[in-house]
Jmol script that loads the backbone (N, CA, C; Angstrom):
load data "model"
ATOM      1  N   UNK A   1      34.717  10.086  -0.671  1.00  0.00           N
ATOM      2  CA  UNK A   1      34.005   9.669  -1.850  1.00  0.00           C
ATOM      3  C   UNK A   1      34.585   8.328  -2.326  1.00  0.00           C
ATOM      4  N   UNK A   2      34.341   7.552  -1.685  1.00  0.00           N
ATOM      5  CA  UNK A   2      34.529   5.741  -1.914  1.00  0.00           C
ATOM      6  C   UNK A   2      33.787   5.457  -2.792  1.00  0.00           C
ATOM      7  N   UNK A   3      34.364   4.947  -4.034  1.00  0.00           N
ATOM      8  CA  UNK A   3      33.408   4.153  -4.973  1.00  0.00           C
ATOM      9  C   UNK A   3      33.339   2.743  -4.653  1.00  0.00           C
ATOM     10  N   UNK A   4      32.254   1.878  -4.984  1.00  0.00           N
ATOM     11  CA  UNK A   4      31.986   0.434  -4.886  1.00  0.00           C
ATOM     12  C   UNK A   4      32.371  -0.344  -6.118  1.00  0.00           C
ATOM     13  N   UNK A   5      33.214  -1.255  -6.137  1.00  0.00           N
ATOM     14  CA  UNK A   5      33.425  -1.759  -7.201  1.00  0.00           C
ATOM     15  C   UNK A   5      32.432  -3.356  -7.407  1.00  0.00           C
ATOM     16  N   UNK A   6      32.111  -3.446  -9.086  1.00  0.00           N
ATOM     17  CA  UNK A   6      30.943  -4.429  -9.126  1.00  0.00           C
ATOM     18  C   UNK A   6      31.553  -4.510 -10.163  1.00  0.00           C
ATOM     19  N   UNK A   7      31.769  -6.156 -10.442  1.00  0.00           N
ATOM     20  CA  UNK A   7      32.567  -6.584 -11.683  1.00  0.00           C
ATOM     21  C   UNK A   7      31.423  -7.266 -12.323  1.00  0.00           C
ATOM     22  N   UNK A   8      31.663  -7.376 -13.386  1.00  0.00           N
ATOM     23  CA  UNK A   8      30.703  -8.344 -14.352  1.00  0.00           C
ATOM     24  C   UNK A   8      30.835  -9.749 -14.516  1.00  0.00           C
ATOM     25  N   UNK A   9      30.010 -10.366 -14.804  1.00  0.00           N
ATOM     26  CA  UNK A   9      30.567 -11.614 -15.143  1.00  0.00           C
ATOM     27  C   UNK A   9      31.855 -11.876 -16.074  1.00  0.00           C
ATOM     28  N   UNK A  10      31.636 -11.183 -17.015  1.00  0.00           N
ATOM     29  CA  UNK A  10      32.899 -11.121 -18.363  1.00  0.00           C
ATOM     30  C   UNK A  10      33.994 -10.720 -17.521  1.00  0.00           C
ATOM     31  N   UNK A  11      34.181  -9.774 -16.476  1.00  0.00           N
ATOM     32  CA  UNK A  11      35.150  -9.715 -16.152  1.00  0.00           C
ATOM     33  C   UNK A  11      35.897 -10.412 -15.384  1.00  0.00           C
ATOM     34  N   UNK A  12      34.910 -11.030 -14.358  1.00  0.00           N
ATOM     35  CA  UNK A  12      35.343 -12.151 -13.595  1.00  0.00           C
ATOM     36  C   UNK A  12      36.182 -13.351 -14.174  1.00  0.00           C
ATOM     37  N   UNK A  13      35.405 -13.745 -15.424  1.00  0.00           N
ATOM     38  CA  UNK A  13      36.349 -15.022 -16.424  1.00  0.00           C
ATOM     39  C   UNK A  13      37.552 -14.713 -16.844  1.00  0.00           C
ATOM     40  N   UNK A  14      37.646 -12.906 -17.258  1.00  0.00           N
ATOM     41  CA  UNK A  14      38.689 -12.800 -17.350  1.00  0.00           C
ATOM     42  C   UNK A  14      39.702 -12.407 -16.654  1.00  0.00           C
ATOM     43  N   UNK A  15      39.921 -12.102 -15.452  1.00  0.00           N
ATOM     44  CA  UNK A  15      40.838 -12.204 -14.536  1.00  0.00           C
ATOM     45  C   UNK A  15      40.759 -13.455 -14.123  1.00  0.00           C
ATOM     46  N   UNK A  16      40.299 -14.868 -13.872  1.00  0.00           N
ATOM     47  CA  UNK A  16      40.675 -15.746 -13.385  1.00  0.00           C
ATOM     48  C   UNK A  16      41.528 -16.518 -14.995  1.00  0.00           C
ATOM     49  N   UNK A  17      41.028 -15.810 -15.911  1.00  0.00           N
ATOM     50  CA  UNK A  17      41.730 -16.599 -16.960  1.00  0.00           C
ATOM     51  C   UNK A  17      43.202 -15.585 -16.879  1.00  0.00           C
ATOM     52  N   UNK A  18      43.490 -14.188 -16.753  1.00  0.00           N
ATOM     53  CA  UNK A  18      44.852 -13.996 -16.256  1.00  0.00           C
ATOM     54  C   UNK A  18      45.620 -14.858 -15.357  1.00  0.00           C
ATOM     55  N   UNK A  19      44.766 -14.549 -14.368  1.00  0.00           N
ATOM     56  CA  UNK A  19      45.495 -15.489 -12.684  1.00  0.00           C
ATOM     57  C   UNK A  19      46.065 -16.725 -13.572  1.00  0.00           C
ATOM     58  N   UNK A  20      45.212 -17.396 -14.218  1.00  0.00           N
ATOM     59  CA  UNK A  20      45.575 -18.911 -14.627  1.00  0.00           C
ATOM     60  C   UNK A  20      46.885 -19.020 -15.756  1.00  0.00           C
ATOM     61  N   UNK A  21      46.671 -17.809 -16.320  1.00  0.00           N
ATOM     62  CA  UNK A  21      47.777 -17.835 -17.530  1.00  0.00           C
ATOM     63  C   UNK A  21      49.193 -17.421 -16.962  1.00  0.00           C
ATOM     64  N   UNK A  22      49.202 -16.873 -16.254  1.00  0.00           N
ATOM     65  CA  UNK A  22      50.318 -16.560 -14.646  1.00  0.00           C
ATOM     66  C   UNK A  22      50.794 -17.732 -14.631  1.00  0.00           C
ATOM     67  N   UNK A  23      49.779 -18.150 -13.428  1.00  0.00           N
ATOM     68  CA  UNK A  23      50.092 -19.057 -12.700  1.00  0.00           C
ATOM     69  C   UNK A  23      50.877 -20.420 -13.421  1.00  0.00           C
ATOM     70  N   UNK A  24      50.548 -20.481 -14.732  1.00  0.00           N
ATOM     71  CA  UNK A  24      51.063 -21.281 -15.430  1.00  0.00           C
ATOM     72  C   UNK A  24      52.927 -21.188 -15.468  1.00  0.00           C
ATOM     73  N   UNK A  25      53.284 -19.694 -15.320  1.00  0.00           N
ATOM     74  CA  UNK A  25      54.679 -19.194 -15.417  1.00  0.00           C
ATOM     75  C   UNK A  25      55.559 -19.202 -14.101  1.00  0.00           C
ATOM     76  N   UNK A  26      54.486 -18.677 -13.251  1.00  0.00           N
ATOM     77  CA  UNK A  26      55.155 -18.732 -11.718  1.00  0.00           C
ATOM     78  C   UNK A  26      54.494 -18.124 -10.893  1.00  0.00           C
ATOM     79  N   UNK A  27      54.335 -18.817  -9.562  1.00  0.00           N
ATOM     80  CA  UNK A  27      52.884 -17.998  -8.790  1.00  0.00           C
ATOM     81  C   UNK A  27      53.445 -16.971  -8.422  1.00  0.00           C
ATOM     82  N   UNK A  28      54.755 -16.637  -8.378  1.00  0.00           N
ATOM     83  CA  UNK A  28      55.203 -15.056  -8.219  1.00  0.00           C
ATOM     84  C   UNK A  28      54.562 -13.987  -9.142  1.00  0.00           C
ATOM     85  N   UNK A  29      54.593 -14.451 -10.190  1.00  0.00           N
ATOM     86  CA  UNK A  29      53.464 -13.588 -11.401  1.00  0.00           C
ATOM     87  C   UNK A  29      52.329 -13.740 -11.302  1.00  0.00           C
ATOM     88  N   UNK A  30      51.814 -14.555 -10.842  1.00  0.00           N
ATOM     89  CA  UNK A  30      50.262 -14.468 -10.620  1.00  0.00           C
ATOM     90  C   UNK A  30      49.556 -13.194  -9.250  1.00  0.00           C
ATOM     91  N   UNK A  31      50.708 -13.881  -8.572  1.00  0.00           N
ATOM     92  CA  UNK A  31      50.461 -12.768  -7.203  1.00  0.00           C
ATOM     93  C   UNK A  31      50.781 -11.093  -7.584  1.00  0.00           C
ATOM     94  N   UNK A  32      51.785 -10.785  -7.953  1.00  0.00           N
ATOM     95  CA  UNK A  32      52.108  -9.795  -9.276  1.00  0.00           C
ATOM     96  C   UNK A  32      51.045  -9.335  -9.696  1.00  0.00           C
ATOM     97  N   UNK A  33      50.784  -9.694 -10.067  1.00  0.00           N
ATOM     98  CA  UNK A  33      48.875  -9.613 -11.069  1.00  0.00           C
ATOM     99  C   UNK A  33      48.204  -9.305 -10.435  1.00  0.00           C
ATOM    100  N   UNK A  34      47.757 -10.160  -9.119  1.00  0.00           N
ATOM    101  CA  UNK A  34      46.318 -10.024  -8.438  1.00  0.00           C
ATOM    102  C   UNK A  34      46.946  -8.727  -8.011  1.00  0.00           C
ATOM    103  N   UNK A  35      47.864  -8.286  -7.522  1.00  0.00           N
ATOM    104  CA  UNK A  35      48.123  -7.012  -6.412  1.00  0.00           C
ATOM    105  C   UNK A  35      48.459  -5.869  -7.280  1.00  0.00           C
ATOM    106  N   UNK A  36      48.907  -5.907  -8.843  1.00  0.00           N
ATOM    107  CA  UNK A  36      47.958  -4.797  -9.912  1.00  0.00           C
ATOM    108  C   UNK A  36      46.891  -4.602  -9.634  1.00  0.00           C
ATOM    109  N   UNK A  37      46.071  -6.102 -10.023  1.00  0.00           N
ATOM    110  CA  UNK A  37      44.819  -5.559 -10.209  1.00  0.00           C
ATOM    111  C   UNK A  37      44.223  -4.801  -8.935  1.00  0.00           C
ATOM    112  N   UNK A  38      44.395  -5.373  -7.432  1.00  0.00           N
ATOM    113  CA  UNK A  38      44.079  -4.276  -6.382  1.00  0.00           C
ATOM    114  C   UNK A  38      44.182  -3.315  -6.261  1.00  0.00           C
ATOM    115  N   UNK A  39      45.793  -3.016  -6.575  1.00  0.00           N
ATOM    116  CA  UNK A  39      46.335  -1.415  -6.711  1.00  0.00           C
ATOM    117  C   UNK A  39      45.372  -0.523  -7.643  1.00  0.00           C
ATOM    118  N   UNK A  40      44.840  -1.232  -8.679  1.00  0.00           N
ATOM    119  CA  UNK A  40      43.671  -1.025  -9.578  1.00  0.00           C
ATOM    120  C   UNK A  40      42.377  -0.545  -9.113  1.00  0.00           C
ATOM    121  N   UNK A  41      41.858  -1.675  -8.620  1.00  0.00           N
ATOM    122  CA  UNK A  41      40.675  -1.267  -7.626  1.00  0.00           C
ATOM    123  C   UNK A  41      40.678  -0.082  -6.698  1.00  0.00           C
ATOM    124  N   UNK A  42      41.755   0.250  -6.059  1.00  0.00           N
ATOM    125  CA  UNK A  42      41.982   1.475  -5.035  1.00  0.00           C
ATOM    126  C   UNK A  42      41.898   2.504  -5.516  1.00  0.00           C
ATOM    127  N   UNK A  43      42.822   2.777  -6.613  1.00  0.00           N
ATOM    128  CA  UNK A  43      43.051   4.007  -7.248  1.00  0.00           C
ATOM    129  C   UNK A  43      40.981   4.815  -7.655  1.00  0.00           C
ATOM    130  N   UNK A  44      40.652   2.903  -8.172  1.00  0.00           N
ATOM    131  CA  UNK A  44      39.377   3.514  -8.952  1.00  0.00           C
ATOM    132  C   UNK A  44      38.581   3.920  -7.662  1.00  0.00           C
ATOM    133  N   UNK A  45      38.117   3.061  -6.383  1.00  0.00           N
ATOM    134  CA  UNK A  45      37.603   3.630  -5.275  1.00  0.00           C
ATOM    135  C   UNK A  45      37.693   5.117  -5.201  1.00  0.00           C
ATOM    136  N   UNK A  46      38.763   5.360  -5.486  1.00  0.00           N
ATOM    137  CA  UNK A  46      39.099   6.640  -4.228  1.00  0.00           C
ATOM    138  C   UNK A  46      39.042   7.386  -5.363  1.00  0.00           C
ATOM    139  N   UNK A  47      39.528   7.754  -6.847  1.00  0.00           N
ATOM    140  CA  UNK A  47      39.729   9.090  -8.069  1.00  0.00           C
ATOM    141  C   UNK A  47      39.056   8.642  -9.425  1.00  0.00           C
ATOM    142  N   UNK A  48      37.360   7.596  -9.484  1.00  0.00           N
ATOM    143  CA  UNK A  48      37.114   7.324 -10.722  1.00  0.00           C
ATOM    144  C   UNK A  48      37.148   7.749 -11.776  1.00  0.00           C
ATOM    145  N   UNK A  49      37.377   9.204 -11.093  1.00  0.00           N
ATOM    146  CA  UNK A  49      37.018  10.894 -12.837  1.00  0.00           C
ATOM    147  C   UNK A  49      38.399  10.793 -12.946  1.00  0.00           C
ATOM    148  N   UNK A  50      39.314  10.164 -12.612  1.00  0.00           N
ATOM    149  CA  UNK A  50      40.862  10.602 -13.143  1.00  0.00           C
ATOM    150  C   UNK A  50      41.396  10.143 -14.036  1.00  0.00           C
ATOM    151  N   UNK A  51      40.967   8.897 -14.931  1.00  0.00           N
ATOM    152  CA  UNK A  51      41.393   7.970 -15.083  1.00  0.00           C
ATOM    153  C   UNK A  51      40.725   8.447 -17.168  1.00  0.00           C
ATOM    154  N   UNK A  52      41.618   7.625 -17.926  1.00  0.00           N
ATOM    155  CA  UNK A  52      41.375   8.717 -19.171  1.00  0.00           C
ATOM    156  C   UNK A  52      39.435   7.792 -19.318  1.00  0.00           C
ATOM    157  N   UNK A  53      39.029   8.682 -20.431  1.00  0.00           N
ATOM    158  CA  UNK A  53      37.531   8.579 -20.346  1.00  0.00           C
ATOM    159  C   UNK A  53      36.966   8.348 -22.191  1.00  0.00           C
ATOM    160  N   UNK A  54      36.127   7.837 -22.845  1.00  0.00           N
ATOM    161  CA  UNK A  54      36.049   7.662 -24.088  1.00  0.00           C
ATOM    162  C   UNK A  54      34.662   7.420 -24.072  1.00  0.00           C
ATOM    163  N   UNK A  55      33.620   8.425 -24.437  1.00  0.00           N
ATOM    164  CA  UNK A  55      32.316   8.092 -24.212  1.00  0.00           C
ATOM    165  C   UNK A  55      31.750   8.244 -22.589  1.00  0.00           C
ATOM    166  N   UNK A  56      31.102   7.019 -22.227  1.00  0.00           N
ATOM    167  CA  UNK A  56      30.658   6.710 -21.095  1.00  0.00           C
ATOM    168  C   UNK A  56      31.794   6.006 -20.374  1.00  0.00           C
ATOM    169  N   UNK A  57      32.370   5.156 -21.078  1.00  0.00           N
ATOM    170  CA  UNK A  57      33.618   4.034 -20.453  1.00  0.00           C
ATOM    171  C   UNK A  57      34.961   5.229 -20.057  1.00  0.00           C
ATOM    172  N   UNK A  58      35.175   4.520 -18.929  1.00  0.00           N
ATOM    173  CA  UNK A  58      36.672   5.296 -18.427  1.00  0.00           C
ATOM    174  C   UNK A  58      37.755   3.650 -18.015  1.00  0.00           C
ATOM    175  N   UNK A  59      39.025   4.293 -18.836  1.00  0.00           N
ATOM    176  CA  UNK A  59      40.096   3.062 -19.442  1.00  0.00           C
ATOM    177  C   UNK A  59      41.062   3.509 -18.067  1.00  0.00           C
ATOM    178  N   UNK A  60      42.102   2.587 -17.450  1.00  0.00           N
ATOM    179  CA  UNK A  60      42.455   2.286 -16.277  1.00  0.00           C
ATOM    180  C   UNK A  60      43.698   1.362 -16.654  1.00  0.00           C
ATOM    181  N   UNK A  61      44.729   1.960 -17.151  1.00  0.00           N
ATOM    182  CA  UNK A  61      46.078   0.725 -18.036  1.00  0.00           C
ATOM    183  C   UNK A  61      46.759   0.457 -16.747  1.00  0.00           C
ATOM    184  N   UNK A  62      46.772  -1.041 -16.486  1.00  0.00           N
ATOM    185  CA  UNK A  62      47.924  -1.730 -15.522  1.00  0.00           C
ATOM    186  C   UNK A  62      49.280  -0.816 -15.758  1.00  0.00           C
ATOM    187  N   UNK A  63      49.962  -1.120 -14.847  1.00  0.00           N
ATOM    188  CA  UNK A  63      51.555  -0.040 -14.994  1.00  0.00           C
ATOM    189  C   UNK A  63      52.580  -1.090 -15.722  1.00  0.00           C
ATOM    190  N   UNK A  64      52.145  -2.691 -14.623  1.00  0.00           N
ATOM    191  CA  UNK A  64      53.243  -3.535 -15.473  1.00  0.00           C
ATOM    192  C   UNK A  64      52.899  -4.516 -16.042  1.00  0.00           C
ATOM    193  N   UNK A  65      51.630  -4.830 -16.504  1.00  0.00           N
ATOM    194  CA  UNK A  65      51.010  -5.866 -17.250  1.00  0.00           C
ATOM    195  C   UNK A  65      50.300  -5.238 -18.264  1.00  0.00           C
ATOM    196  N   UNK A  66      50.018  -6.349 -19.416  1.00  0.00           N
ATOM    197  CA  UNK A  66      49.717  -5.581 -20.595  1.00  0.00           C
ATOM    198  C   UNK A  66      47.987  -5.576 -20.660  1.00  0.00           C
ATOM    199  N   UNK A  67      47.287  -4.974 -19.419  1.00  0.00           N
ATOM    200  CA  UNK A  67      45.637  -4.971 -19.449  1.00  0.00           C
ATOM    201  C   UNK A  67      45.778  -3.362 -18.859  1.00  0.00           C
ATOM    202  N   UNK A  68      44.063  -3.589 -19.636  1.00  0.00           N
ATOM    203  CA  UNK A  68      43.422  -2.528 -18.975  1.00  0.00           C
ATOM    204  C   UNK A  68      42.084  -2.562 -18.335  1.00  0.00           C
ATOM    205  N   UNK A  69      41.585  -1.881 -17.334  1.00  0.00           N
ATOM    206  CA  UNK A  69      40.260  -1.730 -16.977  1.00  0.00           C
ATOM    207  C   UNK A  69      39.345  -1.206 -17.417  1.00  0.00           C
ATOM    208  N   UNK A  70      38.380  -1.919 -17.715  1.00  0.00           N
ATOM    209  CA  UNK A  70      37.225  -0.719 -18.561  1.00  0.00           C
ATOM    210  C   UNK A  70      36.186  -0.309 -17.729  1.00  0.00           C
ATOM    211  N   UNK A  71      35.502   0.321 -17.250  1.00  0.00           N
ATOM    212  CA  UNK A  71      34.694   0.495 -16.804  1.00  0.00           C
ATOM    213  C   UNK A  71      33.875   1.953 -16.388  1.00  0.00           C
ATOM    214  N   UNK A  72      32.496   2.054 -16.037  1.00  0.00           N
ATOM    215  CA  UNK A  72      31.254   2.639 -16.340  1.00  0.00           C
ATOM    216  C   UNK A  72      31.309   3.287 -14.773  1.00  0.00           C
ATOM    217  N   UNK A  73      31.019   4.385 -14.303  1.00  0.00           N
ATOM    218  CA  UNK A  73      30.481   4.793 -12.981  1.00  0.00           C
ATOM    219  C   UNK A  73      29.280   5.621 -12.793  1.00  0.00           C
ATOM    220  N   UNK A  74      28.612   5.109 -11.714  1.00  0.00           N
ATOM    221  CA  UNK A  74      27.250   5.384 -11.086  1.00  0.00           C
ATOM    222  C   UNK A  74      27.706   6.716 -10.486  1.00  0.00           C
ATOM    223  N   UNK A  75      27.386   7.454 -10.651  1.00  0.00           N
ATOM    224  CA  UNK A  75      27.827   8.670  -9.692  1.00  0.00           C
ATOM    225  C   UNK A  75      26.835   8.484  -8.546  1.00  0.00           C
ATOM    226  N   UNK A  76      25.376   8.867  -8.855  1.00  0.00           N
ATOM    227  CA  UNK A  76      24.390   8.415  -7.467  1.00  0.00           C
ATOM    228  C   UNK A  76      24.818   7.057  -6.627  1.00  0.00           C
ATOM    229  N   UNK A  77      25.102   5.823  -7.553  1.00  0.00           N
ATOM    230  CA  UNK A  77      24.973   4.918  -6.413  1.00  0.00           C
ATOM    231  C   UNK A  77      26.395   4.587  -5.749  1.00  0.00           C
ATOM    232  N   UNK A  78      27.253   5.591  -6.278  1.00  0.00           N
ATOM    233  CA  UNK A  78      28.823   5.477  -6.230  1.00  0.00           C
ATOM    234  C   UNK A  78      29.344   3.987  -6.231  1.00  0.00           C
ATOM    235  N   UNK A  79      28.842   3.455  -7.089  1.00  0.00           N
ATOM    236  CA  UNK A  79      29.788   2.433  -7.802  1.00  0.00           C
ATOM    237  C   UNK A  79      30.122   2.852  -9.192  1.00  0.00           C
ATOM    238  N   UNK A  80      31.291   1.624  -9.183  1.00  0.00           N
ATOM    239  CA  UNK A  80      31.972   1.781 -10.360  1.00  0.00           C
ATOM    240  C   UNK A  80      31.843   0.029 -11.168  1.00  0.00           C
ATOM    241  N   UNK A  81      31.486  -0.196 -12.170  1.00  0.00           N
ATOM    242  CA  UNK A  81      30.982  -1.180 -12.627  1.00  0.00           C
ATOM    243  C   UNK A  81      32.028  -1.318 -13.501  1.00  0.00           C
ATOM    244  N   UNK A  82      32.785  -2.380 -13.267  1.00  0.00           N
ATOM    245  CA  UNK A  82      34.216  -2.983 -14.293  1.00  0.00           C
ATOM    246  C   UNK A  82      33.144  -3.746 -14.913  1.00  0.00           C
ATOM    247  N   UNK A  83      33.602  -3.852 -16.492  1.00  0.00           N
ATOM    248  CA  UNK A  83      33.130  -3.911 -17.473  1.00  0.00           C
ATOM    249  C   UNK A  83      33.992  -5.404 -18.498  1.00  0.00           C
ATOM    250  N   UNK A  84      35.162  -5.149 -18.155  1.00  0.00           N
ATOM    251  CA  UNK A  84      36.221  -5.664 -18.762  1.00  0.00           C
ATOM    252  C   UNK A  84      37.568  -5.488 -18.200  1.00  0.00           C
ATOM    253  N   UNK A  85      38.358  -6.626 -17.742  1.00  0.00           N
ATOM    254  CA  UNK A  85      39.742  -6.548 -17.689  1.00  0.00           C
ATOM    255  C   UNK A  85      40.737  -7.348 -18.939  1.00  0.00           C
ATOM    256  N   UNK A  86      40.638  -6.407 -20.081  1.00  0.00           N
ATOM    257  CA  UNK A  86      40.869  -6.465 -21.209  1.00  0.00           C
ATOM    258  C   UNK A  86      42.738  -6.716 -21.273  1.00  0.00           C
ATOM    259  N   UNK A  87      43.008  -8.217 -21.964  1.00  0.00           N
ATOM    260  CA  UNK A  87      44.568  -7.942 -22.548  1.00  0.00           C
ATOM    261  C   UNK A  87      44.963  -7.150 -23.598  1.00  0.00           C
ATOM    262  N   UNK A  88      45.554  -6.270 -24.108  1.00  0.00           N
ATOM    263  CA  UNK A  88      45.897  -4.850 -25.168  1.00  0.00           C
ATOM    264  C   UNK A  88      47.083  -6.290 -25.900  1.00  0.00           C
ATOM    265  N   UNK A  89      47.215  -7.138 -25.618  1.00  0.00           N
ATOM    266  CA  UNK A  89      47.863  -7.878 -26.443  1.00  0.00           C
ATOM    267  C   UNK A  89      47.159  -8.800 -27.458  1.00  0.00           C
ATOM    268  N   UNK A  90      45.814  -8.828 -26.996  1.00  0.00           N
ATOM    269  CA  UNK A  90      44.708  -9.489 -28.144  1.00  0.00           C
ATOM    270  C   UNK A  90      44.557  -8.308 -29.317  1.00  0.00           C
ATOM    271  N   UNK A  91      44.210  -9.109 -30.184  1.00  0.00           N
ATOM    272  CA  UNK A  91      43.485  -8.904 -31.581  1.00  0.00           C
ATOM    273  C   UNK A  91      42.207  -7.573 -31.328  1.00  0.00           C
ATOM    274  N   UNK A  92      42.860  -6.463 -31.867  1.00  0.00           N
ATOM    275  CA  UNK A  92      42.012  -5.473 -31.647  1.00  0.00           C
ATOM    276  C   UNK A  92      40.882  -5.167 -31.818  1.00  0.00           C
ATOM    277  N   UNK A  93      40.643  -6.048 -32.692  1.00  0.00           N
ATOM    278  CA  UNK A  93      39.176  -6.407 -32.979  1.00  0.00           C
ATOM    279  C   UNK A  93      38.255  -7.094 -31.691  1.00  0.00           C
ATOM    280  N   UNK A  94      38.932  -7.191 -30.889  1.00  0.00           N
ATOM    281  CA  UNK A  94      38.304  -8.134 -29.914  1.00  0.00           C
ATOM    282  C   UNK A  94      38.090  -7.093 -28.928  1.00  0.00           C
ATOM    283  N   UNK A  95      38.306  -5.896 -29.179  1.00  0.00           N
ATOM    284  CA  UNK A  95      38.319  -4.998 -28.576  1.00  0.00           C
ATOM    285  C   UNK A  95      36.820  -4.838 -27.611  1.00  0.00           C
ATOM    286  N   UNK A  96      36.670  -4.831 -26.611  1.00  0.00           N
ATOM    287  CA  UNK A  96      34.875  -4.456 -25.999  1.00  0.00           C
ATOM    288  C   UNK A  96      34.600  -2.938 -26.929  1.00  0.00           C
TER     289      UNK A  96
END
end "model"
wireframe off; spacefill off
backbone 0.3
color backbone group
Protein backbone atom coordinates (compact mmCIF):
# COMPACT_ATOMS: atom_id res chain seq x y z
CA UNK A 1 0.00 0.00 0.00
CA UNK A 2 2.33 2.82 -1.54
CA UNK A 3 0.95 6.16 -1.30
CA UNK A 4 1.78 8.86 -4.11
CA UNK A 5 2.94 11.94 -2.90
CA UNK A 6 1.58 15.36 -4.75
CA UNK A 7 2.75 18.57 -3.27
CA UNK A 8 1.07 21.81 -3.83
CA UNK A 9 2.26 24.71 -5.06
CA UNK A 10 2.35 26.43 -1.45
CA UNK A 11 4.30 23.72 -0.54
CA UNK A 12 6.77 23.68 -3.06
CA UNK A 13 7.73 27.62 -2.18
CA UNK A 14 7.96 26.51 0.98
CA UNK A 15 10.50 23.97 1.08
CA UNK A 16 12.65 25.72 -1.42
CA UNK A 17 12.30 28.74 0.91
CA UNK A 18 13.65 26.16 3.83
CA UNK A 19 16.43 24.70 1.49
CA UNK A 20 17.35 28.49 0.98
CA UNK A 21 17.20 29.58 4.62
CA UNK A 22 19.72 26.48 5.27
CA UNK A 23 21.65 26.93 2.79
CA UNK A 24 22.29 30.35 3.90
CA UNK A 25 23.96 28.59 7.30
CA UNK A 26 25.70 25.65 5.73
CA UNK A 27 24.92 23.25 2.91
CA UNK A 28 25.43 20.59 5.55
CA UNK A 29 22.01 21.87 6.94
CA UNK A 30 20.39 22.19 3.95
CA UNK A 31 21.18 18.58 2.96
CA UNK A 32 20.02 17.78 6.68
CA UNK A 33 16.73 19.13 5.66
CA UNK A 34 16.17 17.78 2.27
CA UNK A 35 16.90 14.09 3.78
CA UNK A 36 14.14 14.94 6.75
CA UNK A 37 12.05 15.92 4.48
CA UNK A 38 12.52 12.40 2.43
CA UNK A 39 12.64 10.42 5.50
CA UNK A 40 9.20 12.32 5.57
CA UNK A 41 7.93 11.36 2.36
CA UNK A 42 8.67 7.50 3.08
CA UNK A 43 7.24 7.15 6.29
CA UNK A 44 3.99 8.95 4.60
CA UNK A 45 4.21 6.44 1.38
CA UNK A 46 4.29 3.45 3.24
CA UNK A 47 1.85 4.32 7.05
CA UNK A 48 -0.38 7.62 5.98
CA UNK A 49 -3.16 6.54 8.86
CA UNK A 50 -0.27 6.68 11.43
CA UNK A 51 0.60 9.88 11.61
CA UNK A 52 -1.58 12.18 14.29
CA UNK A 53 -4.90 13.38 12.36
CA UNK A 54 -7.18 16.74 13.07
CA UNK A 55 -10.24 16.79 10.89
CA UNK A 56 -9.43 15.73 7.34
CA UNK A 57 -5.60 16.99 7.62
CA UNK A 58 -3.06 14.46 9.10
CA UNK A 59 0.17 16.51 10.84
CA UNK A 60 3.71 14.70 10.21
CA UNK A 61 6.43 16.77 12.85
CA UNK A 62 10.14 16.65 11.43
CA UNK A 63 12.24 14.81 14.35
CA UNK A 64 15.04 17.52 14.03
CA UNK A 65 13.76 20.59 12.43
CA UNK A 66 11.19 22.80 13.63
CA UNK A 67 8.33 21.86 10.58
CA UNK A 68 5.66 19.95 10.04
CA UNK A 69 3.77 18.21 7.20
CA UNK A 70 0.30 18.81 6.60
CA UNK A 71 -1.43 16.91 4.52
CA UNK A 72 -4.87 15.30 3.03
CA UNK A 73 -5.06 11.48 1.65
CA UNK A 74 -6.95 9.97 -1.27
CA UNK A 75 -7.55 6.61 -0.08
CA UNK A 76 -9.02 5.49 -3.75
CA UNK A 77 -6.37 7.22 -5.67
CA UNK A 78 -3.69 6.42 -2.96
CA UNK A 79 -2.14 9.62 -2.91
CA UNK A 80 -1.30 11.70 -0.33
CA UNK A 81 -1.55 15.47 -1.13
CA UNK A 82 1.04 17.68 1.07
CA UNK A 83 -0.69 20.64 1.72
CA UNK A 84 1.93 22.56 3.64
CA UNK A 85 5.48 22.19 4.92
CA UNK A 86 4.74 24.50 7.71
CA UNK A 87 7.66 26.22 10.20
CA UNK A 88 5.96 25.73 14.08
CA UNK A 89 8.39 28.64 14.63
CA UNK A 90 6.09 31.20 12.73
CA UNK A 91 3.38 33.26 14.17
CA UNK A 92 0.54 30.96 14.91
CA UNK A 93 -1.70 32.76 13.35
CA UNK A 94 -0.15 31.93 10.18
CA UNK A 95 -1.12 28.75 10.95
CA UNK A 96 -2.84 26.82 7.47
Amino acid sequence: MVYKIVLSPKAEIEIDDAINYYSKFSKSAATSFKKQLSDSYRKIRQNPFFEKKYNDVRILPFSKYPYIIIFRIDETAKKAFILSIFCTHQNPDKYP
